[in-house]
C-alpha positions as CSV (number, residue, x, y, z in Angstrom):
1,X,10.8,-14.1,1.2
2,X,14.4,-13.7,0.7
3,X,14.2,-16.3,-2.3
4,X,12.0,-13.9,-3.7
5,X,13.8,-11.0,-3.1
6,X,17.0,-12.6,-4.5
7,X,15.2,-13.9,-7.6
8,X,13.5,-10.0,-8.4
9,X,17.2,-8.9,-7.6
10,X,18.3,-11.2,-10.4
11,X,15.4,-10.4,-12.7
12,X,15.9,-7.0,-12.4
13,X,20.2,-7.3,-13.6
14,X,19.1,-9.4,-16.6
15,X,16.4,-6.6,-17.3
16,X,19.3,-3.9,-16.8
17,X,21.5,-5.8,-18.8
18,X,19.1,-6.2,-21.9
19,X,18.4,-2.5,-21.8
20,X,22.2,-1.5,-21.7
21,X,22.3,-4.1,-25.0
22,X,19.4,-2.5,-26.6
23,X,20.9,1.0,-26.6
24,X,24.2,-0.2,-27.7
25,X,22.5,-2.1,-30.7
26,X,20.2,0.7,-31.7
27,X,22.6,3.5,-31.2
28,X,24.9,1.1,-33.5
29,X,21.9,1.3,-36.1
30,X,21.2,4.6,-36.3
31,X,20.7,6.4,-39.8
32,X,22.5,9.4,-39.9
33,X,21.9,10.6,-43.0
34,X,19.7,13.7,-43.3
35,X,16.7,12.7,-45.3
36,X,13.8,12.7,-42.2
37,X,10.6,12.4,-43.9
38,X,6.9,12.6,-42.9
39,X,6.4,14.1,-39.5
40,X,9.9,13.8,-38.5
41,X,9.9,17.0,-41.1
42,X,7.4,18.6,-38.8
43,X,8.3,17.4,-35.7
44,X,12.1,19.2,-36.5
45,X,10.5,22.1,-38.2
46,X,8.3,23.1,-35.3
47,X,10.8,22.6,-32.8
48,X,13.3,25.3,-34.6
49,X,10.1,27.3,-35.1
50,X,9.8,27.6,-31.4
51,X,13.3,28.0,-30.8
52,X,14.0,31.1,-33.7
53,X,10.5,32.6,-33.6
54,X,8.4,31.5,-30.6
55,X,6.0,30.6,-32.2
56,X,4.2,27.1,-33.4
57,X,4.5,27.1,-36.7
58,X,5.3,25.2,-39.6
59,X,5.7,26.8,-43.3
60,X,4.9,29.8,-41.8
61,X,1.5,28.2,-40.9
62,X,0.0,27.9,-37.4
63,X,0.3,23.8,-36.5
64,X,-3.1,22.9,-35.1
65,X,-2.9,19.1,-35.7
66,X,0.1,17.8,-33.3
67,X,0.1,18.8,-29.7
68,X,3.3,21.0,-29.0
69,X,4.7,18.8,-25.8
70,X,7.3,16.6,-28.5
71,X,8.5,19.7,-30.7
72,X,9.3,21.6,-27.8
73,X,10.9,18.9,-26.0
74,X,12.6,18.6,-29.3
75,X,13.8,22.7,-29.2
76,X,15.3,22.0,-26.0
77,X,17.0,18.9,-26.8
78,X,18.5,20.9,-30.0
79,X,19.2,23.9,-28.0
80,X,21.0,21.9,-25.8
81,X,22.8,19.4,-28.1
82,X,22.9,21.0,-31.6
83,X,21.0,21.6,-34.7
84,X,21.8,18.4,-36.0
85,X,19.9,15.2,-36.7
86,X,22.0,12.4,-35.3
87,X,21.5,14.4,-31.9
88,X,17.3,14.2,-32.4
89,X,17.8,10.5,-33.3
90,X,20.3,10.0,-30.0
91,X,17.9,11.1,-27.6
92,X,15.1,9.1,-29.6
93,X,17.1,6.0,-28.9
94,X,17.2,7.4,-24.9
95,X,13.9,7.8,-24.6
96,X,12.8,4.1,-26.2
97,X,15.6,2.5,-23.5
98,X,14.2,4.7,-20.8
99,X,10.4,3.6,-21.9
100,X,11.5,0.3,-22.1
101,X,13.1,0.4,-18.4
102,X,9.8,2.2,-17.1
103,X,7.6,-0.8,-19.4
104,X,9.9,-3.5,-17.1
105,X,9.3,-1.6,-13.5
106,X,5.1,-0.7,-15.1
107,X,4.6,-5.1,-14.8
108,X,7.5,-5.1,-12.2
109,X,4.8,-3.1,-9.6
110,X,1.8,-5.4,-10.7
111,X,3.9,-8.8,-9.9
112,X,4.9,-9.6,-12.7
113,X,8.8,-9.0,-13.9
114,X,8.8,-12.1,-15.5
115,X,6.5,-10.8,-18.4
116,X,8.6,-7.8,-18.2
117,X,11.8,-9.2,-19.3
118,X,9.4,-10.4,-22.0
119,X,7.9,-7.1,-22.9
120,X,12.2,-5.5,-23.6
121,X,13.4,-9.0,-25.4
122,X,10.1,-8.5,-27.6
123,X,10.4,-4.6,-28.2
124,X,13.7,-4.9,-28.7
125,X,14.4,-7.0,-31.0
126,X,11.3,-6.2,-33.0
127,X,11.8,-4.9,-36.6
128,X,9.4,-2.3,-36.5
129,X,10.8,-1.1,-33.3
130,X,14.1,-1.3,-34.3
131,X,12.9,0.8,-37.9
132,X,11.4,3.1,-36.0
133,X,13.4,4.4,-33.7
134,X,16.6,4.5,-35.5
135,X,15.2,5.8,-39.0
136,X,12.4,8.4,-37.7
137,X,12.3,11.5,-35.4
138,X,8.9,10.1,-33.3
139,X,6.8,11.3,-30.7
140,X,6.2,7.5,-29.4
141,X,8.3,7.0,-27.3
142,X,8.4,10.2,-25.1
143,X,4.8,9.4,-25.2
144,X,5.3,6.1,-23.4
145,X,7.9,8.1,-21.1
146,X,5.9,10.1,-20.0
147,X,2.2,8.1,-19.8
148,X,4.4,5.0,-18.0
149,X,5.7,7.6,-15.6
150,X,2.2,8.5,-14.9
151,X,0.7,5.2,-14.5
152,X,3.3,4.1,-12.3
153,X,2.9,7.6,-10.3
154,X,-0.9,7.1,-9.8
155,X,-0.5,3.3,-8.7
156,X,2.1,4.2,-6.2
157,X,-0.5,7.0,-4.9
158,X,-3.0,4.6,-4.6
159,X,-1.1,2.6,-2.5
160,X,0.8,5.3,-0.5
161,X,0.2,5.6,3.3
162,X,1.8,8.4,4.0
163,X,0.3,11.8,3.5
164,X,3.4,13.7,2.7
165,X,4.6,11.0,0.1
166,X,1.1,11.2,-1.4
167,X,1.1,15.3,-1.9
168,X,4.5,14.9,-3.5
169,X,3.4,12.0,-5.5
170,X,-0.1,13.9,-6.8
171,X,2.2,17.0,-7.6
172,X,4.8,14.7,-10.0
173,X,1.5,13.0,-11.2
174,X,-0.3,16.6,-12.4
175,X,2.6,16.9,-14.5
176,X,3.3,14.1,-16.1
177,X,-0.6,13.6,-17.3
178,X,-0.7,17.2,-19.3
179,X,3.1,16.2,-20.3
180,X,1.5,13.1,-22.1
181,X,-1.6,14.8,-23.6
182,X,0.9,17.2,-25.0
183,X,3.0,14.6,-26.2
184,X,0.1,12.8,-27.7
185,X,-3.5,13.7,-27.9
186,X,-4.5,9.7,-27.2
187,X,-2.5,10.5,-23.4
188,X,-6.9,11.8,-23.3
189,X,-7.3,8.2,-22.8
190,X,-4.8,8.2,-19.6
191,X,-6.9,11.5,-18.2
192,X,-10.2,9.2,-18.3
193,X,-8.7,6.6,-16.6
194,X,-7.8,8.7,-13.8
195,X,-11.1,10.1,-13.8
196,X,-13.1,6.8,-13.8
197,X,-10.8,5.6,-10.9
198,X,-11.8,9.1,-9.2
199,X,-15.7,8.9,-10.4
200,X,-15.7,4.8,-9.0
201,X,-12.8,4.0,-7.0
202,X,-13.0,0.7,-5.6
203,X,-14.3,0.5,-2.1
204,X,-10.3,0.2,-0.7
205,X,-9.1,3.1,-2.9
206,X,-11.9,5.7,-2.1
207,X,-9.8,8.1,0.0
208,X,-6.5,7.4,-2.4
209,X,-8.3,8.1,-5.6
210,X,-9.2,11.4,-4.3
211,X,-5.2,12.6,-4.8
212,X,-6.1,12.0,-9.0
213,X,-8.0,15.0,-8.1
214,X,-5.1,17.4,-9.2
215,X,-3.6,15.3,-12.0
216,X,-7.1,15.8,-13.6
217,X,-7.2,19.5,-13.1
218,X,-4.1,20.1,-14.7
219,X,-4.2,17.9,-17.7
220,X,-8.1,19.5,-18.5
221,X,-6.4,22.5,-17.9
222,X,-4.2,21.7,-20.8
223,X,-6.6,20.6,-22.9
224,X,-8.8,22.9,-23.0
225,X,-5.8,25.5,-23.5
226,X,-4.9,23.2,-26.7
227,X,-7.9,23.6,-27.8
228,X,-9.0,27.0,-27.7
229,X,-5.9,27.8,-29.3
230,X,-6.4,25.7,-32.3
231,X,-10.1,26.9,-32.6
232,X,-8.2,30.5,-32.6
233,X,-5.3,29.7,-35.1
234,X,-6.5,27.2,-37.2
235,X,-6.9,28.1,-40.9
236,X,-7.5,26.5,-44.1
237,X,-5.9,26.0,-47.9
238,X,-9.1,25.0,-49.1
239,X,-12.6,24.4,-48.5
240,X,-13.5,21.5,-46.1
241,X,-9.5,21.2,-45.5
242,X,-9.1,18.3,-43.2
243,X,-5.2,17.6,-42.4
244,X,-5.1,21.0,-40.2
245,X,-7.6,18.7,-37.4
246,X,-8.2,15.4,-35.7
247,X,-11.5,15.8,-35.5
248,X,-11.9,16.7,-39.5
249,X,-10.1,13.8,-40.2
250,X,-12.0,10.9,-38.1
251,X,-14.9,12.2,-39.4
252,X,-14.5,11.0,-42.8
253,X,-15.1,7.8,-44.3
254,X,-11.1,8.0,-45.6
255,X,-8.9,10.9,-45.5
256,X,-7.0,9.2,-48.4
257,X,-10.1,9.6,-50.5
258,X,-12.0,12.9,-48.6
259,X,-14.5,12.7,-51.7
260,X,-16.5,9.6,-50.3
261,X,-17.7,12.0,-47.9
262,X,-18.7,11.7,-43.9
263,X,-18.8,8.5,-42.4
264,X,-22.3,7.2,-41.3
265,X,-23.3,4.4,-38.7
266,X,-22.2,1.6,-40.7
267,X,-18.7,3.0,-41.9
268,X,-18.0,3.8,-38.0
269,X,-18.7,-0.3,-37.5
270,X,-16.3,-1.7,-40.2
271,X,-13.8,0.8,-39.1
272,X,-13.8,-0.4,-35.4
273,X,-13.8,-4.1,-36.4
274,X,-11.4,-3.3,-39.1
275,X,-8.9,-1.7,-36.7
276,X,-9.7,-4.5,-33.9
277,X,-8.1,-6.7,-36.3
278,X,-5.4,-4.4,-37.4
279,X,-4.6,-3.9,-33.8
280,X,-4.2,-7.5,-33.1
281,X,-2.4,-8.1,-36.2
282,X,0.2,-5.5,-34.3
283,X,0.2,-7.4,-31.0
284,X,1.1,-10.6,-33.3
285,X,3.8,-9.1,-34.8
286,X,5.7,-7.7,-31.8
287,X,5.1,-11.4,-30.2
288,X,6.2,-13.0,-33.6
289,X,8.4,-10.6,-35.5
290,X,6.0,-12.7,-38.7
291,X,5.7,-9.7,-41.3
292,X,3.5,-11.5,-43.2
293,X,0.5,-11.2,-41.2
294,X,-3.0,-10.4,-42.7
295,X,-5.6,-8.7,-40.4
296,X,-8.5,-11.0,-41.3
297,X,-11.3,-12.2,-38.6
298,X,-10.9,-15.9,-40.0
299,X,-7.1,-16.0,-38.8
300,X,-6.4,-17.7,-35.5
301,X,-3.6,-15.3,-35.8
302,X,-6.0,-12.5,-35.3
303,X,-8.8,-14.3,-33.4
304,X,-6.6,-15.9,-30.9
305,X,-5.3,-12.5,-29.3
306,X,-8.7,-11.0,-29.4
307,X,-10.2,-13.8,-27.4
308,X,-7.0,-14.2,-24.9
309,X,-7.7,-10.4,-24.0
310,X,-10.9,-9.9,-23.6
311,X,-10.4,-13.5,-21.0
312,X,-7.6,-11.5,-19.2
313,X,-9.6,-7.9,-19.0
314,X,-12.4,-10.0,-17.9
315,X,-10.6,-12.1,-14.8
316,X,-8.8,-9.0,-14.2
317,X,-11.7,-6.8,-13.8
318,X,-14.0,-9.1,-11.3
319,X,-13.1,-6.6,-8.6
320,X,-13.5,-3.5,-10.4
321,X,-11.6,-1.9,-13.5
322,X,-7.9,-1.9,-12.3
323,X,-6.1,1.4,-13.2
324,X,-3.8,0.1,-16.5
325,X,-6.8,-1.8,-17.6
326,X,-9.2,1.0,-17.9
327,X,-6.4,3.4,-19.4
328,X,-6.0,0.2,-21.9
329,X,-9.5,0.1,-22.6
330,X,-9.2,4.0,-23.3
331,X,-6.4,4.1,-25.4
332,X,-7.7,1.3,-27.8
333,X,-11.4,3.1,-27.7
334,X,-9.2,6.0,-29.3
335,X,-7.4,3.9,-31.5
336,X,-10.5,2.2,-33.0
337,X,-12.2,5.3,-34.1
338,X,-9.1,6.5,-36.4
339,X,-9.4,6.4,-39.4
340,X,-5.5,5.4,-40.6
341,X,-3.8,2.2,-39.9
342,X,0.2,2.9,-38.7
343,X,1.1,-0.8,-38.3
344,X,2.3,-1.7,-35.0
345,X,2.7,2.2,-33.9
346,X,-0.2,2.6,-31.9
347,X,0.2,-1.1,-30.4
348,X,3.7,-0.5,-28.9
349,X,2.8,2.1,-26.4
350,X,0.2,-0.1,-24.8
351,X,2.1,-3.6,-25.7
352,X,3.2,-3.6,-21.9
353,X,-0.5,-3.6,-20.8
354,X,-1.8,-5.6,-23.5
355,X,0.3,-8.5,-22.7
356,X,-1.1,-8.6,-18.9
């Protein structure tokens, strides 16, 4: 026992130490330069649109696409630490250490800190990563703050035994899961695997699961808010506009090319086999840092992690869906109805659970 402890001791100064190297390199690396493009423009523009008007706006339009959890944590970060860019892109580098720390102690609590020293030397020294978060003002990475936070919050409720650390626990847990559906509108997926634990707790978590209760309350809460408001404030350029909505968007066939019209039953198919591939493609290259990589079923490249997962969720799951599984399962249901492909975006939020 006090091998163990000593060798989870050491583990967890070599995981320290990487993470202290990984902010040094990627505040290093940092573009400065103002030129943010894409939704780093709206990200920025919302947030002073919050802080100067109140309201959530961009262009002087209402902003019904992106959940306002990231611009406003973005209005306070400015408030607090200046109008400039470099300042947005400093506390984007914090937030990928800190999600990266929280990624470690996530496997840490499952047993396995091995694979999470694996999970930081893979992130971090992944080009994309590396891209990302020193070139682009991104909502990724508070997302993974904040839904990390949650899981490990909702796993240390189930195994609590003490009533008063369980009320403070559910109460730090009903925040963080509307903080990550505000952050991101796929944290949905983290709400439905709270409320499948809840629905079907296993038959040692039935009294635990019950503390979800409040966690679920508030983030529906949320969501619901969200979405009356957009209903209320969203408003077109044109007829059939679909970049104002989520929903108007995954309904088509492509939003590149809006005039093939709405998907059927057969474009929904290819598009979830499509971005099964392109998903595993993404696990590949965080594992590999190989840019080369073509999503295409007849690659080992792409077979091979497809295979190897479903194995894991399978052995993993003989005694009912664990917690990070089914929010897994979730997020990637999300993720296989969209109708864009982002690279290794939507992978590296979930690469911690996906290499379980």
């Amino acid at each position: 026992m006090m091998k163990r402890g000593r060798s989870i001791r050491t583990l967890d100064a070599v995981a320290l130490g990487l993470l202290l190297l990984t902010g040094a390199v990627f505040l290093l690396g940092l573009q400065h330069q103002e030129n943010p493009k894409g939704d780093s423009v709206r990200f920025l523009g919302l947030a002073d649109s919050l802080r100067e008007t109140g309201r959530y706006e961009f262009n002087t339009r209402p902003q019904t696409r992106f959940p306002p959890g990231f611009p406003a944590l973005l209005a306070v970060e400015r408030a607090a630490l200046g109008d400039g860019r470099s300042a947005a892109m400093v506390c984007n580098v914090l937030h990928t250490v800190l999600a990266f720390a929280l990624g470690y102690w996530l496997l840490r609590s499952v047993g396995h800190p091995v694979l999470g020293l694996l999970f930081i030397a893979f992130s971090a020294t992944s080009p994309y990563v590396f891209s990302h978060t020193t070139q682009a003002v991104s909502s990724d990475s508070s997302y993974m703050v904040a839904s990390f936070a949650a899981l490990l919050l909702a796993m240390r409720l189930l195994h609590s035994s003490s009533a008063k650390s369980r009320c403070g626990i559910a109460l730090a847990l009903a925040v963080c899961v509307p903080l990550a559906i505000s952050v991101r509108s796929v944290g949905l997926a983290l709400w439905g695997a709270l409320a499948t634990a809840l629905i079907a707790p296993s038959r040692r978590r039935v009294g635990q699961s019950i503390w979800f209760a409040p966690a679920l309350l508030s983030g529906a809460i949320f969501q619901i808010t969200w979405t009356l408001w957009q209903r209320r404030h969203r408003s077109t350029l044109w007829p059939g506009e679909f970049m104002n909505s989520y929903g108007s968007q995954i309904r088509l066939i492509d939003p590149h090319h809006p005039e093939l019209g709405i998907a059927g039953g057969g474009d929904w198919v290819v598009r979830i086999f499509d971005n099964l591939a392109a998903q595993a493609r993404a696990f590949t290259e965080l594992v590999t840092h190989l840019p080369w990589i073509d999503d295409r079923w007849f690659s080992p490249l792409i077979v091979v992690p497809c295979v190897l997962g479903a194995v894991g969720l399978w052995h993993r799951s003989q005694r009912g869906l664990p917690l990070l599984e089914a929010y897994l399962l979730g997020y990637l249901g999300i993720i296989l109805l969209w109708p864009f492909d982002e690279g290794a975006r939507y992978m590296i939020a979930v690469f911690t659970i996906a290499l379980l």
